[in-house]
C-alpha positions in Angstrom: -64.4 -34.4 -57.1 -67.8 -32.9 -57.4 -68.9 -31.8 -61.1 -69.3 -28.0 -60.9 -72.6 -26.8 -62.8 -72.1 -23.5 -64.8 -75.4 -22.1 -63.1 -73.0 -21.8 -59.8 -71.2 -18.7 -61.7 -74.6 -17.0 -63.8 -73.9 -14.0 -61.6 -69.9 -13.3 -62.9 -70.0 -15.5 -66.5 -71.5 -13.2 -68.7 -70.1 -9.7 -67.2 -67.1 -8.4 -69.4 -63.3 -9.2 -69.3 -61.4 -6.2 -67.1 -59.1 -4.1 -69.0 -56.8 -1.7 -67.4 -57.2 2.2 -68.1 -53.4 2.7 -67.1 -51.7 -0.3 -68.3 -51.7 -1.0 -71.8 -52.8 -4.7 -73.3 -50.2 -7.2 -73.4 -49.8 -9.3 -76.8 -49.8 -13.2 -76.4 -46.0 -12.9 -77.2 -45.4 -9.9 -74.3 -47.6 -12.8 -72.2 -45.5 -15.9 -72.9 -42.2 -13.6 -71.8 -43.0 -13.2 -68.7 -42.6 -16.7 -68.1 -39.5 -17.2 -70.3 -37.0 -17.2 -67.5 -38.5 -20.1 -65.8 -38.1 -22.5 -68.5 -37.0 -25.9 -67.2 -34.3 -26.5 -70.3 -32.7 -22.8 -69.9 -29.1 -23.5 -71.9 -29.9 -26.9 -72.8 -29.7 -26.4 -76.5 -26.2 -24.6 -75.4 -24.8 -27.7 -73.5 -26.2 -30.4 -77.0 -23.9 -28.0 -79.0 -20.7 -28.1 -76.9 -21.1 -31.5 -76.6 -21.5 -32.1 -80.2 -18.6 -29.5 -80.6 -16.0 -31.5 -78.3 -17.1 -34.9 -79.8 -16.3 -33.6 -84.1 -13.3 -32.2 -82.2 -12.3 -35.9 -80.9 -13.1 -37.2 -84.0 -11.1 -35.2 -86.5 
């Protein structure tokens, strides 16, 4: 993998960040949302606590 120099982008490094004129900015909270529904463990939590239910139920 060749090391890239940071003289390959002294065209585009310094100009300024984009920001929308019609959208408004998104807080880091707003940000992590959008990727919310992809989470690998969706329900997990759920099943541990069913499971933990059903096994005090056994128990008792």
């Amino acid at each position: 993998m060749k090391h890239t120099d940071i003289r390959d982008y002294e065209d585009i490094i310094y100009l300024p960040h984009h920001q929308s004129d019609t959208r408004p900015h998104m807080t880091m909270s707003e940000r992590a949302a959008q990727f919310s529904p992809f989470a690998a463990l969706t329900g997990h939590r759920a099943i541990i606590e069913e499971t933990i239910r059903q096994t005090e139920e056994k128990i008792t």
